[in-house]
C-alpha positions in Angstrom: 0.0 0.0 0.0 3.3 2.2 0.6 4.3 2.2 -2.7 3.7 5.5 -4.4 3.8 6.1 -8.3 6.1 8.8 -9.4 3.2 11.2 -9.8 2.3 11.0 -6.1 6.3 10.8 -5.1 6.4 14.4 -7.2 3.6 15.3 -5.3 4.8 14.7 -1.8 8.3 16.2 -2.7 6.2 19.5 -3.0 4.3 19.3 -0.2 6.5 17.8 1.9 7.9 21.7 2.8 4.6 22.7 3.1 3.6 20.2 5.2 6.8 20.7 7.7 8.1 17.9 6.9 6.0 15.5 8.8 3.0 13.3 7.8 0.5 14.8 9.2 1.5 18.1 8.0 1.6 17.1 4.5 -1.4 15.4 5.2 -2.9 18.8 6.1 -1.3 20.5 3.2 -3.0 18.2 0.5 -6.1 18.0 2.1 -6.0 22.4 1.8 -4.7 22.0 -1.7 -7.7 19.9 -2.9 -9.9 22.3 -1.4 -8.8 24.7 -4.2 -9.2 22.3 -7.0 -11.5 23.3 -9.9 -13.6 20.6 -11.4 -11.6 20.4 -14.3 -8.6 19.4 -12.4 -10.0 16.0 -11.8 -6.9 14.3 -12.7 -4.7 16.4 -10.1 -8.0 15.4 -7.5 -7.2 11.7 -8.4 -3.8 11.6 -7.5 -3.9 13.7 -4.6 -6.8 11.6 -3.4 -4.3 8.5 -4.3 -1.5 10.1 -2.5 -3.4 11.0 0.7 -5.0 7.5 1.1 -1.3 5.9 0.9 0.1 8.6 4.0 -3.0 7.7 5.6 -2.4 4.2 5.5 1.3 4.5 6.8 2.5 5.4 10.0 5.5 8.1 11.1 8.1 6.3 10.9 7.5 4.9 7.2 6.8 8.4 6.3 9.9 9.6 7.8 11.8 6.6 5.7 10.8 8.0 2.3 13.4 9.2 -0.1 11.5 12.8 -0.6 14.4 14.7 -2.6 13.1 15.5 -6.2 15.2 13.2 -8.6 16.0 16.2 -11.5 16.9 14.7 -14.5 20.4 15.6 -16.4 18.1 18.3 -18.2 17.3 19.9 -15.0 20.7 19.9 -13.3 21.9 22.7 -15.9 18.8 24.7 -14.8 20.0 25.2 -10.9 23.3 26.0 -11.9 
């Protein structure tokens, strides 16, 4: 059930700042974001929805084990330089 696709692993790397870092806190922070969805965002709803039911189904300390650094490709390394 832990095993998030990359979409949702994007997501959390976002919202992991957001969320300070802890699982309930990015808990929180998707939970706010989805309230600001339009209905033609259903796609964004379906993998936050996704995402949250996988941190809900996990406890701290798995949450604390994830690898949540964005992975930028070699395209991307030239950008933060």
């Amino acid at each position: 059930m832990n095993d998030f696709t990359f979409e949702e692993q994007n997501l959390l790397c976002i919202y992991n700042g957001a969320g300070g870092g802890i699982r309930a806190g990015v808990i929180a922070a998707l939970t706010e974001m989805r309230g600001y969805l339009e209905p033609d965002e259903a796609e964004l709803r379906e993998l936050t929805g996704s995402a949250l039911d996988k941190l809900r189904g996990m406890d701290d300390a798995a949450f604390s084990a994830l690898d949540l650094i964005p992975d930028f490709g070699p395209e991307d390394a030239a950008y933060g330089e």
